[in-house]
C-alpha positions in Angstrom: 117.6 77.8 86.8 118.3 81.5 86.5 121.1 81.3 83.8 119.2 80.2 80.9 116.3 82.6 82.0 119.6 85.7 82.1 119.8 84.7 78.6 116.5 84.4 77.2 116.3 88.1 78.4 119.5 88.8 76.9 118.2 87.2 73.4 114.6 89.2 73.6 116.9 92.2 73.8 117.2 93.1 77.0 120.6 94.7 78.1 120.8 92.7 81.5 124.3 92.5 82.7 125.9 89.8 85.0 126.0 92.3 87.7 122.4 92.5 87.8 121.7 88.7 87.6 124.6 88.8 90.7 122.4 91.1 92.6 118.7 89.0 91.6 121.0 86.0 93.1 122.2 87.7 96.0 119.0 89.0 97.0 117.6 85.3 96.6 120.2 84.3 98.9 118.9 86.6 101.7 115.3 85.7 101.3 114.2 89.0 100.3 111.2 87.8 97.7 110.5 84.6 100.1 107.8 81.6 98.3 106.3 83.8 96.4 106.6 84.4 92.7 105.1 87.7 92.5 107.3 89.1 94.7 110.2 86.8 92.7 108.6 88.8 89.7 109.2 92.1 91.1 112.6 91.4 92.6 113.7 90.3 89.2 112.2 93.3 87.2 113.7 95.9 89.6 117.0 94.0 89.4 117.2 93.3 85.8 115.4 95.9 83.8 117.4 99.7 83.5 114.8 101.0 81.2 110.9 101.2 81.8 110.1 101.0 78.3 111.0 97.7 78.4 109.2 96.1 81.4 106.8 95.1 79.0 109.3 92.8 76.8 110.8 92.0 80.3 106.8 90.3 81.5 106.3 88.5 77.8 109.8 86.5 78.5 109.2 86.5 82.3 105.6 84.8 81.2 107.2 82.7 78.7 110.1 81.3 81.0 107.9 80.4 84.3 104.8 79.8 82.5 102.8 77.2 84.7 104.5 78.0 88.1 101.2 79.5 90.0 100.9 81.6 93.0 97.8 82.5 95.2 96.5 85.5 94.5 94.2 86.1 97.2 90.2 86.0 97.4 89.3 88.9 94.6 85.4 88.2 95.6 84.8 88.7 99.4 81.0 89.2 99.4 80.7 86.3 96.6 80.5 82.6 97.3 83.7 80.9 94.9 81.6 78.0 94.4 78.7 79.7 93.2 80.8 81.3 90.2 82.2 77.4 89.4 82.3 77.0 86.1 80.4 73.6 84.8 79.1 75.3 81.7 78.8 77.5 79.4 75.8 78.9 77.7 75.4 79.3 73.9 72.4 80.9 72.8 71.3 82.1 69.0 70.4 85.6 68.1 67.1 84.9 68.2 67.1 83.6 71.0 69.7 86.5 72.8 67.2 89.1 71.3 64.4 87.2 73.4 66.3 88.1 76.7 65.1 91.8 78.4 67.3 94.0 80.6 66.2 94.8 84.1 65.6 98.3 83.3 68.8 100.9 83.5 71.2 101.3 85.7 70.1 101.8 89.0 67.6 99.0 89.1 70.6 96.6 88.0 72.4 97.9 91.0 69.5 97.4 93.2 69.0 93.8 91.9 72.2 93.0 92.5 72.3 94.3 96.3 69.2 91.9 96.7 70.7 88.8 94.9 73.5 89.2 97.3 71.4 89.3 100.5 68.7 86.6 99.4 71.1 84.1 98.0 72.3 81.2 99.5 73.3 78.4 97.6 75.0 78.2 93.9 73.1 78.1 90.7 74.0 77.3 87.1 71.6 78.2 84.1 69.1 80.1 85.7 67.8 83.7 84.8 67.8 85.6 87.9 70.7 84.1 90.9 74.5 85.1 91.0 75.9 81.8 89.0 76.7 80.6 85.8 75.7 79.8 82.3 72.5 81.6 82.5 70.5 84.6 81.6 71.2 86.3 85.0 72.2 89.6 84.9 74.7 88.3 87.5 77.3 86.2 86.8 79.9 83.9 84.1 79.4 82.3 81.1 75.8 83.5 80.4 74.0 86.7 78.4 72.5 89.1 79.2 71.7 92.4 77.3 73.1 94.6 80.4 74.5 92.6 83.1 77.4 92.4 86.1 79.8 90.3 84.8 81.4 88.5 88.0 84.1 85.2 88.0 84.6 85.2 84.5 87.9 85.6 83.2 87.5 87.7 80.0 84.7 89.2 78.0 82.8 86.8 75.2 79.7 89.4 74.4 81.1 92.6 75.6 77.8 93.8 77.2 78.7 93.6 80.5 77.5 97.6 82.4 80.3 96.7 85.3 82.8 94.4 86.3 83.4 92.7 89.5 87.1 91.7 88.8 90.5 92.8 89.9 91.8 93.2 86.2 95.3 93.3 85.0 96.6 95.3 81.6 100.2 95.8 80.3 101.3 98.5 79.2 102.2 99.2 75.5 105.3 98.8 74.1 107.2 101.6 72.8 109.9 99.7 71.4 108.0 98.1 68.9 109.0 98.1 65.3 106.7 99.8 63.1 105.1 97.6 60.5 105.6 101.1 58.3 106.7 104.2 58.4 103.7 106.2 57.3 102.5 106.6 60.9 105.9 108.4 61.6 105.5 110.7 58.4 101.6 111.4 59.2 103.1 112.7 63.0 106.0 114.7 61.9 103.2 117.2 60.3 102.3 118.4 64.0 106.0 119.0 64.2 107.5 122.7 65.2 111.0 123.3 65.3 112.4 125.8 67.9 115.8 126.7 69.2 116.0 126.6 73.4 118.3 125.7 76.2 122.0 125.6 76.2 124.1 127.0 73.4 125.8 123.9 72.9 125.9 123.4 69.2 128.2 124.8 66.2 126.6 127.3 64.3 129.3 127.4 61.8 127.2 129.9 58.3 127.5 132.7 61.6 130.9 131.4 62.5 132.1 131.7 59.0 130.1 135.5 58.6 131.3 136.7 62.0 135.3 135.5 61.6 135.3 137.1 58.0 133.7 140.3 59.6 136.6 140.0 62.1 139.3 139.9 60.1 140.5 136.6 59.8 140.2 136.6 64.0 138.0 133.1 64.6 134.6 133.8 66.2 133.2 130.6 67.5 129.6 131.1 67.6 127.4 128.7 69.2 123.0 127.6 69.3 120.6 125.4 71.0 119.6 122.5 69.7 116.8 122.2 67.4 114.3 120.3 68.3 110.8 119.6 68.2 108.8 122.2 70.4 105.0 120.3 69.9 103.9 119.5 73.2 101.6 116.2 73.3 99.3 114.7 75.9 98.8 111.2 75.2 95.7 109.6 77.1 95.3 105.5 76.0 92.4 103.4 76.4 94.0 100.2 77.5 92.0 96.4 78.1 88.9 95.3 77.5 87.9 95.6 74.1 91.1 97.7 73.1 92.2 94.0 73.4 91.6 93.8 69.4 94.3 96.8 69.2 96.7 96.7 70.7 99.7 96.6 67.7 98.1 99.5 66.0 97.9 101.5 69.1 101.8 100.1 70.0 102.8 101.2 66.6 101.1 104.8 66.9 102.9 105.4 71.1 106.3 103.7 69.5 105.7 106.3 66.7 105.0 109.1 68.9 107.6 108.5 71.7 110.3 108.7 69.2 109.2 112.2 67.0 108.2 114.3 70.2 110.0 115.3 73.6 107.9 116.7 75.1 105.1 113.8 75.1 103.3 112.6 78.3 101.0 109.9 78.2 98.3 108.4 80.9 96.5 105.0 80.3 92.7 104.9 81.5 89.9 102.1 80.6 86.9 102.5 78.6 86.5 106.3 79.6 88.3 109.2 81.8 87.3 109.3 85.4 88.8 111.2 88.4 92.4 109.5 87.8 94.6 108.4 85.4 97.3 106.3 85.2 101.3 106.0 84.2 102.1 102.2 84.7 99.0 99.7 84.4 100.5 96.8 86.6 100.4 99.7 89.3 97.2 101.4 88.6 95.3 100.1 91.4 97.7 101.6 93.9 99.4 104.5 91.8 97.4 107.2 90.3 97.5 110.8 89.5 94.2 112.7 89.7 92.8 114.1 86.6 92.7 117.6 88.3 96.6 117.0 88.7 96.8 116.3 84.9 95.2 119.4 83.8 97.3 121.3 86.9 100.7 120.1 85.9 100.5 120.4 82.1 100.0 123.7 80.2 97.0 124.4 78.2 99.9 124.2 75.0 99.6 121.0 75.5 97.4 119.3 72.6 95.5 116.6 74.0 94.9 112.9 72.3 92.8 110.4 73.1 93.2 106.8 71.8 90.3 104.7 72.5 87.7 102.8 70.8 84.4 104.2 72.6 82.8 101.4 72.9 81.2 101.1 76.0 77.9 100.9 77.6 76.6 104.7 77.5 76.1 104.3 81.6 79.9 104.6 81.9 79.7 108.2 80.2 76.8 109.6 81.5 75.8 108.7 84.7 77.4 108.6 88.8 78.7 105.1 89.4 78.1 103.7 85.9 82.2 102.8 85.3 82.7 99.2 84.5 85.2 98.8 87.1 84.5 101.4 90.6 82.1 103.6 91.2 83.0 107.1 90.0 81.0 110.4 91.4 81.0 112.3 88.5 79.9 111.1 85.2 83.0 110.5 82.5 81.4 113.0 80.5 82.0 115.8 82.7 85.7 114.9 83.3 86.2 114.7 79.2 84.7 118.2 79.3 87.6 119.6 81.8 90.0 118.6 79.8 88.7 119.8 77.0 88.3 123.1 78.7 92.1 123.0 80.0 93.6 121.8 76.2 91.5 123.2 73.0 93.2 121.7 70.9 92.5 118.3 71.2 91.0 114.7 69.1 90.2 111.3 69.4 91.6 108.8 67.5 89.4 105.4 67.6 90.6 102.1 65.9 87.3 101.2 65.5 86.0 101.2 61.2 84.2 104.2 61.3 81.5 102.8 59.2 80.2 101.0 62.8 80.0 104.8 64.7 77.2 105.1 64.1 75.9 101.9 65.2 77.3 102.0 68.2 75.4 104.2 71.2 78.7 105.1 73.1 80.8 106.2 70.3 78.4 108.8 69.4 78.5 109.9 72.6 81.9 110.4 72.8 82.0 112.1 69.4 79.1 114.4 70.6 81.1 115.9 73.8 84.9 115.7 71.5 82.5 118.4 68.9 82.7 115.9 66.4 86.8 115.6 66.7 87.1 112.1 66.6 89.2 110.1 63.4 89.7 106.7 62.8 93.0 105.6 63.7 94.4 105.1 60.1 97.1 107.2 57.8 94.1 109.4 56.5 92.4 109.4 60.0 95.5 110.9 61.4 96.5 113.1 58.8 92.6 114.9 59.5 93.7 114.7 63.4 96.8 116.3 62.9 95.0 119.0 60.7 92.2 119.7 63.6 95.4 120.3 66.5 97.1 122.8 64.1 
C-alpha cells in the first residue's frame, strides 16, 4: 500500500528516500500512529518530508492518495445540537428579496441574540428567520442569509457576510516552491534590493589580489571578502483562508518570489486581520502561536513590513473588542495594525483585490485609512508603487 504512495511523492517531487519509507514502516510496525489517520498523516509527514517548504506539496499528494479514507474528528460544536445544523436544504433567495432581510442591529446585539437562541432553544429548525438551523434568514446558522450573521455547521462561505464563525477552520500554507507563471514579480522585488558585504571573508576578491601582488613584487597576496548579498530585511505578514480563497496562486507566486530574492525574510500568516498572535505553520495555528508583541520584540524596526491581504471583512473585526470572525480578541485589530506600524515605518499593503471595488467595500477603507493610504493592488504596477513607498 505504501510503495506506490513512496512513489507518487517521489513523482510530485519530493526527495523521500527508502530509508525514510523504512522508518514510516517501522514505526507502523510498533503501533506508534495506532487507527488513526491523522496521526498516520503526521507520522508520515515527519518521516518523509526533510524540507518544510514542502509539506504543502507533501498534503496535496497525501490528499490525493487516501482521498476517501475518513477519520473522526471529534464534536467541533459542544453547546450546539448536530442535528439542528442537518442540512436538508438550502436556501436561494433573489436580490430583491436578500435586500428585504434586516440585521439585528450591530454587534453586540448579535451576540446577545445568539446567547438567547442558545438558552431558549430546544428542538431543530430549517427555514425559519430567528432559531439556530438551516436554510433560513436566521442570523444563526447554514445554508441561509442573512446581512450580518453567525455562520455555524456550514462548511465554507457562499455570501461572505458572515460577522463570526463558529468552526474549527483548517488553511494550508502557501507554497513557496511554486513556479512563477512570470518573472516580472521577481524583477518588480529585486528594486527593494541592497547589496552589502558581511560575515566571513570567505570569497576571492581577486581586482585587490591582482593590485596588492603587483604592489608586492610579484610576492602572491591572497585577499579575501564576504559574500555579497542582499541586506533588505522583510517582514512578511499573509492573510490566509476565507475569502483569500480566490488568491491563493497570485499570493504563492509573490512568497515563492520573495523567498528566493531576500534572506533575511520572515513571514507570519494571520486571517482576515492582525490580532494578539500570529502564526508560522497554519495546520498548527490553533496550538502554535507567537504573540504579536513577540513579533515587533524579536524583529528590528529595519525591518519593512508587508501585508498581503484582501481587507475584506466585516468592519466589526477591525474596530471593535470581540468582533474577529473566529475568537474573541480584547483589543480591536485596528490597534494591533497600529503597533506595528509604530515598530516598522516603513511598511504597505498589498491587496489582490481590483482596486476599482475599494471603495465599495467598508473594510478595505478602513484598512487603507489606519495603513495612511499605503495600500497597492497586488499587480506588477501595484508593486512597483509598494516597493517605491518602503524605499
Amino acid at each position: 500500500m505504501l510503495i506506490p504512495f513512496f512513489f507518487l511523492l517521489r513523482d510530485g517531487g519530493l526527495k523521500t528516500s527508502i530509508t525514510e519509507l523504512l522508518t514510516l514502516l517501522e514505526a507502523l510496525q510498533k503501533g506508534v500512529p495506532g487507527q488513526s489517520v491523522d496521526d498516520f498523516y503526521y507520522l508520515a509527514r515527519a518521516t518523509l518530508v526533510k524540507d518544510e517548504a514542502q509539506l504543502d506539496r507533501f498534503d496535496r499528494l497525501f490528499g490525493v492518495y487516501f482521498k476517501g479514507i475518513d477519520d473522526a474528528l471529534g464534536d467541533l460544536f459542544e453547546d450546539v445540537p448536530e442535528d439542528w445544523l442537518k442540512r436538508q436544504a438550502e436556501l436561494h433567495l433573489t436580490e430583491d428579496e436578500k435586500a428585504a432581510i434586516e440585521a439585528l442591529g450591530g454587534f453586540e446585539e448579535l451576540m446577545k441574540a445568539l446567547a438567547e437562541r442558545l438558552e431558549e432553544q430546544e428542538d431543530r429548525h430549517e427555514g425559519g428567520n430567528k432559531w439556530i438551523g438551516t436554510a433560513g434568514t436566521s442570523p444563526f446558522g447554514a445554508y441561509g442569509f442573512n446581512p450580518e450573521g453567525v455562520r455555524i455547521g456550514q462548511q465554507s462561505g457562499r455570501n461572505r457576510r458572515a460577522v463570526k464563525v463558529w468552526d474549527r477552520r483548517e488553511y494550508r500554507n502557501l507554497d513557496d516552491s511554486v513556479e512563477l507563471g512570470t518573472r516580472n514579480i521577481k524583477v518588480a522585488l529585486r528594486r527593494l534590493r541592497k547589496f552589502a558585504r558581511e560575515g566571513a571573508l570567505d570569497q576571492l576578491d581577486l581586482e585587490d589580489t591582482i593590485d596588492k601582488t603587483a604592489r608586492n613584487a610579484g610576492l602572491l597576496d591572497i585577499r579575501m571578502v564576504p559574500e555579497r548579498h542582499n541586506a533588505v530585511k522583510v517582514l512578511l505578514c499573509l492573510d490566509i483562508g476565507g475569502s483569500m480563497d480566490d488568491h491563493v496562486r497570485v499570493c504563492e507566486e509573490l512568497f515563492s518570489a520573495a523567498r528566493s530574492e531576500f534572506k533575511h525574510l520572515e513571514y507570519f500568516y494571520f486571517h482576515n486581520f492582525v490580532y494578539e498572535s500570529l502564526w508560522k505553520d497554519n495546520r498548527r495555528r490553533h496550538s502554535e502561536r507567537m504573540p504579536t508583541l513577540d513579533v515587533t520584540h524579536k524583529y528590528a524596526s529595519d525591518y519593512k513590513l508587508v501585508f498581503v491581504g484582501d481587507a475584506t471583512m466585516s468592519p466589526y473585526e477591525i474596530v471593535y473588542p470581540g468582533g474577529s470572525v473566529e475568537h474573541w480578541n480584547e483589543e480591536p485589530g485596528a490597534v494591533w495594525v497600529k503597533r506595528l506600524l509604530d515598530t516598522y515605518p516603513k511598511a504597505i499593503w498589498l491587496n489582490p483585490e481590483p482596486r476599482e471595488r475599494w471603495d465599495y467595500t467598508p473594510s478595505i477603507k478602513i484598512t487603507r485609512e489606519l495603513m495612511d493610504d499605503r495600500m497597492y493592488p497586488l499587480t506588477i504596477a501595484g508593486l512597483d508603487e509598494g516597493i517605491r513607498a518602503l524605499h
